[in-house]
C-alpha positions as CSV (number, residue, x, y, z in Angstrom):
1,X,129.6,145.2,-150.3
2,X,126.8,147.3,-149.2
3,X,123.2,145.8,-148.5
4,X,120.5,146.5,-150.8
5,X,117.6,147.8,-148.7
6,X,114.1,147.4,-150.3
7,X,112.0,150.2,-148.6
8,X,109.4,149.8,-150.6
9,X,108.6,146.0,-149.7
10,X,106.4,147.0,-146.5
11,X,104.2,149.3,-148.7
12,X,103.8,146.6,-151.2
13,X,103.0,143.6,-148.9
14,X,100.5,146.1,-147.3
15,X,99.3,147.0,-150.8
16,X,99.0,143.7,-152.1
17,X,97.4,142.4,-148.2
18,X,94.5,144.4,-148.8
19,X,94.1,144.1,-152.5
20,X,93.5,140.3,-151.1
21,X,91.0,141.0,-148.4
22,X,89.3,143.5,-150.3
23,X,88.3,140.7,-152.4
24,X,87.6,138.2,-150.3
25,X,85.4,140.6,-148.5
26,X,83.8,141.7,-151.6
27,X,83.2,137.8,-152.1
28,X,81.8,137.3,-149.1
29,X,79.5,140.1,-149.6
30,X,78.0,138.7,-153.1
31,X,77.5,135.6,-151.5
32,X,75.5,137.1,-148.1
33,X,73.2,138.8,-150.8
34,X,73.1,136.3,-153.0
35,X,71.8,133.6,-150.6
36,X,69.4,136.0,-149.1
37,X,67.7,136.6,-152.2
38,X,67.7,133.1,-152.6
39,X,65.8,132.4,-149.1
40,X,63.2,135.8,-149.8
41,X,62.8,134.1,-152.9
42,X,61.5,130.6,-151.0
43,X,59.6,132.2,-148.6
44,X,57.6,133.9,-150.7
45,X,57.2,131.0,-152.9
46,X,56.5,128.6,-150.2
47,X,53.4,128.0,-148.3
48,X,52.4,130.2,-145.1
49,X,53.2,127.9,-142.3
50,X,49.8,127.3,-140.1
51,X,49.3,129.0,-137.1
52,X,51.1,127.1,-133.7
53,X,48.4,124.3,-132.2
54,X,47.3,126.2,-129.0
55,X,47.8,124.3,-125.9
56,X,44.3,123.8,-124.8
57,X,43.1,125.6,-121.3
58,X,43.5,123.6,-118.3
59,X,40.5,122.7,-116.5
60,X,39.8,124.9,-113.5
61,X,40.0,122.0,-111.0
62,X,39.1,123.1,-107.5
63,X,41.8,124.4,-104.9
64,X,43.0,121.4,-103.2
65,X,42.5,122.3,-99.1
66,X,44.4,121.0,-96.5
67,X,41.7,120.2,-93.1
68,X,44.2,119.6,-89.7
69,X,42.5,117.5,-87.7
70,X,43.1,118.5,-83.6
């Protein structure tokens, strides 16, 4: 009894492979723009944050000298 060869599966597991990421990548994508719109969206909505407390400037102390005593 001959084997039954079924050269098409290859194509078909390839076919139905991609069919799978496309839409999980397609998924993915709705979700990246979704959520981004979401955050633009808080952003604009929410309050400017106030500018970084400055460090304030050090206090020009005077240069500390070394004297060698002979």
């Amino acid at each position: 009894m001959p084997r039954r060869v079924d050269k098409e599966r290859f194509a078909r597991a390839d076919r139905e492979a991609r069919l799978v990421l496309d839409a999980e990548r397609d998924a993915r994508d709705a979700k990246t723009t979704r959520l981004r719109e979401q955050r633009l969206r808080h952003e604009a909505v929410a309050q400017p944050k106030p500018e970084a407390a400055r460090r304030p400037q050090p206090m020009d102390k005077p240069a500390r000298r070394v004297i060698e005593v002979d």
